[in-house]
Wavefront OBJ file of the C-alpha trace (Angstrom):
o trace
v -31.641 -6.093 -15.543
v -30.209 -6.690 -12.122
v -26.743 -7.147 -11.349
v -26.899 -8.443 -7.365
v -23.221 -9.426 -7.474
v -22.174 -5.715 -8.086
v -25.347 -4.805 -4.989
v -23.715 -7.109 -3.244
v -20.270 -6.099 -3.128
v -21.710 -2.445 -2.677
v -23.618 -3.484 -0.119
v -21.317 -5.692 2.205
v -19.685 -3.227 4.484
v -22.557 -1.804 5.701
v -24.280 -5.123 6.074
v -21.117 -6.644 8.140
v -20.850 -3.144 10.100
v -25.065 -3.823 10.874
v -24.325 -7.716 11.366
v -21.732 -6.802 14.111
v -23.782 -4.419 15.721
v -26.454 -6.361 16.044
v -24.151 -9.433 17.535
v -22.777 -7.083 20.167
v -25.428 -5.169 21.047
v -28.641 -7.329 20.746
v -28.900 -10.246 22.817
v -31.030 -12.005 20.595
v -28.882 -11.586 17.284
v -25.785 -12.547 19.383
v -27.515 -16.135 20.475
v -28.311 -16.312 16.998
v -24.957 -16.236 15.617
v -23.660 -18.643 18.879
v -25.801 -20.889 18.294
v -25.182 -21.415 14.234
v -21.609 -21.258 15.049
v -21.913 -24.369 17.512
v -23.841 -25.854 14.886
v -21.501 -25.230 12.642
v -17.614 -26.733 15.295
v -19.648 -29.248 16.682
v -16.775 -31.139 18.705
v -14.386 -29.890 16.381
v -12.604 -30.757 12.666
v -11.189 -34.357 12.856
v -8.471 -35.145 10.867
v -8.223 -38.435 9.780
v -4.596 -39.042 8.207
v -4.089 -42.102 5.725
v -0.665 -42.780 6.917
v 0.127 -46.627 7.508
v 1.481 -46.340 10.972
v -1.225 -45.978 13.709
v 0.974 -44.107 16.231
v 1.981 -41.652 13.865
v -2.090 -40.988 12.474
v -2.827 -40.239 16.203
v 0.136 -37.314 16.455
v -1.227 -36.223 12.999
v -4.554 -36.047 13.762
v -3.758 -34.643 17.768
v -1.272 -31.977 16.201
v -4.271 -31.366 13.265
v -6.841 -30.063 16.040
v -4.259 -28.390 18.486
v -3.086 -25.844 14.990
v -7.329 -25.801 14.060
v -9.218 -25.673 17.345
v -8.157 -21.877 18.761
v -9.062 -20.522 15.326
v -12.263 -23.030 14.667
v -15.304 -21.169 16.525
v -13.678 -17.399 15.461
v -13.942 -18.543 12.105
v -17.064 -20.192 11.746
v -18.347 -16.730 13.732
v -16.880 -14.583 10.907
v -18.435 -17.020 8.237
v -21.710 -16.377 9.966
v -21.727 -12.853 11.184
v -19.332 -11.345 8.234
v -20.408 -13.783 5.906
v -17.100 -14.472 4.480
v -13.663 -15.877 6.576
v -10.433 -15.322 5.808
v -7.597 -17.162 6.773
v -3.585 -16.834 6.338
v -1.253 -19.665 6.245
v 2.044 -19.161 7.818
v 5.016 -20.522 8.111
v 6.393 -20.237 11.387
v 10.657 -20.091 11.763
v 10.058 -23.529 13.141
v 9.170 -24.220 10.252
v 5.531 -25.370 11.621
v 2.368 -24.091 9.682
v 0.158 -21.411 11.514
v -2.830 -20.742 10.400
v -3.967 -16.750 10.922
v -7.833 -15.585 10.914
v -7.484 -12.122 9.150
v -10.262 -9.621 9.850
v -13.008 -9.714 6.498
v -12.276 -5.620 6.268
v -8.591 -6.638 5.959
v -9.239 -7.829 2.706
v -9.173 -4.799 0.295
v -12.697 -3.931 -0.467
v -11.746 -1.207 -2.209
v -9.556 -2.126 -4.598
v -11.163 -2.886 -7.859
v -9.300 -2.542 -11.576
v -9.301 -4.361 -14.493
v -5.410 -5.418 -15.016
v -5.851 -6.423 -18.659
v -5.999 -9.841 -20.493
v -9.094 -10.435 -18.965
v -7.494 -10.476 -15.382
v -8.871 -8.303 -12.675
v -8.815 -7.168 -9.228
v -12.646 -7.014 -7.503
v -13.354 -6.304 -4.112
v -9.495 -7.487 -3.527
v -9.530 -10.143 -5.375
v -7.740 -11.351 -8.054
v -8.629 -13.148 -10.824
v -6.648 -14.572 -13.727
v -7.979 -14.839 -17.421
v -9.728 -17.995 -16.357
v -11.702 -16.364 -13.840
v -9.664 -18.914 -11.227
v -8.510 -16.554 -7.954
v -4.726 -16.085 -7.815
v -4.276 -13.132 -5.154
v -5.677 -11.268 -2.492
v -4.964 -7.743 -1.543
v -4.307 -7.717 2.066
v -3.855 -4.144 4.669
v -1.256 -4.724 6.778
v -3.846 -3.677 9.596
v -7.514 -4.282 9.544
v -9.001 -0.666 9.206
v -10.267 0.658 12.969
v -7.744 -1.754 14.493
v -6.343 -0.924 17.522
v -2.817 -0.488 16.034
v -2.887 2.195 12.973
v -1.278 1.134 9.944
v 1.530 2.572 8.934
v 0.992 1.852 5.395
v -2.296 1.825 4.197
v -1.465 0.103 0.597
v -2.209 -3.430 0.627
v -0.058 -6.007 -0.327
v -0.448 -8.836 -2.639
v -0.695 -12.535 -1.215
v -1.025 -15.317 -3.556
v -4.187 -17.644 -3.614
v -1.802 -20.648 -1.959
v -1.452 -18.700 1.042
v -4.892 -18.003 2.034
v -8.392 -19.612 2.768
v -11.396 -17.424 1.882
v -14.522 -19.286 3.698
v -17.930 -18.138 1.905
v -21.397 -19.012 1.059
v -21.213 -17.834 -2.718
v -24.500 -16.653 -2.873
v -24.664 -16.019 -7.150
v -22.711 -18.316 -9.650
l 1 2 3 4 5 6 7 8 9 10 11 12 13 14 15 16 17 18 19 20 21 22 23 24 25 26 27 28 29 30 31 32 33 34 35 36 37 38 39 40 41 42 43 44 45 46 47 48 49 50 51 52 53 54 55 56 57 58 59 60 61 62 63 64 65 66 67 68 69 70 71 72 73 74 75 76 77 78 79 80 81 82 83 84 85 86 87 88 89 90 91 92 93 94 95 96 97 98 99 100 101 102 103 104 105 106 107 108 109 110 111 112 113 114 115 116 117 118 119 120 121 122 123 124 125 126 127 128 129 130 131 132 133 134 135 136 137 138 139 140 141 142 143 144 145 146 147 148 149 150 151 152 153 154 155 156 157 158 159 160 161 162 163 164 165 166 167 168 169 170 171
């Protein structure tokens, strides 16, 4: 009996390492990937607000795609190089949501336990009893960055604060 979910997992950082090899260094694989991703933005998300007052739908949808559009084509490039996207939401001091694409590798790969009650961490990810995902285990850094972490131990964000884009590829 197979178990690709756990080849999978064991398998993902060399695949993404190969995957972003291959988009930097071969031209081919890189127009590949550019190509999906414009498939993928097109012209861009629209937002399309239900509020009654038509002035204030146009500022909602114009203020929508200014806080989407720088991290729209990064992300989709992630989903389809990486295979996965993540994405923190912020609050700025203005109080004004923005949006941060997170490196996949920033996610804690490593970090795997069971945490009792039928809760568990895999891959970084944490699941309640319900098998419904309530955390994820973020570095402060993404490992190789340019600006070594000081401390390597991830820290916990809740499921509300971040967007994980993926293909699941097994129930």
């Amino acid at each position: 009996l197979e178990a690709p979910e756990s080849d999978t997992l064991v398998a993902r950082g060399t695949v993404r390492a190969r995957a972003s090899s291959a988009y930097l260094n071969n031209p081919y694989a890189a127009r590949a990937v550019e190509v999906q991703v414009a498939a993928l933005v097109g012209s861009g998300w629209q937002a399309q607000s239900q509020h009654p007052d038509e002035a204030t739908r146009r500022r909602l949808a114009a203020e929508f795609e200014a806080m989407t559009a720088p991290i729209l084509a990064p992300l989709a490039r992630s989903v389809v190089r990486d295979g996965e996207a993540f994405v923190r939401l912020v609050i700025g001091d203005d109080g004004a949501l923005r949006p941060r694409l997170l490196p996949a590798e920033q996610v804690d790969a490593t970090l795997t336990r069971d945490l009792g009650g039928g809760r568990r961490i895999i891959a970084g990810i944490e699941f309640d009893a319900a098998d419904d995902v309530v955390a994820f285990h973020i570095l402060p850094e993404a490992p190789g960055g340019p600006m070594p972490a000081m401390s390597l131990a991830a820290r916990r964000v809740p499921a509300a604060d971040v967007i994980h884009v993926f293909d699941p590829l097994f129930p």
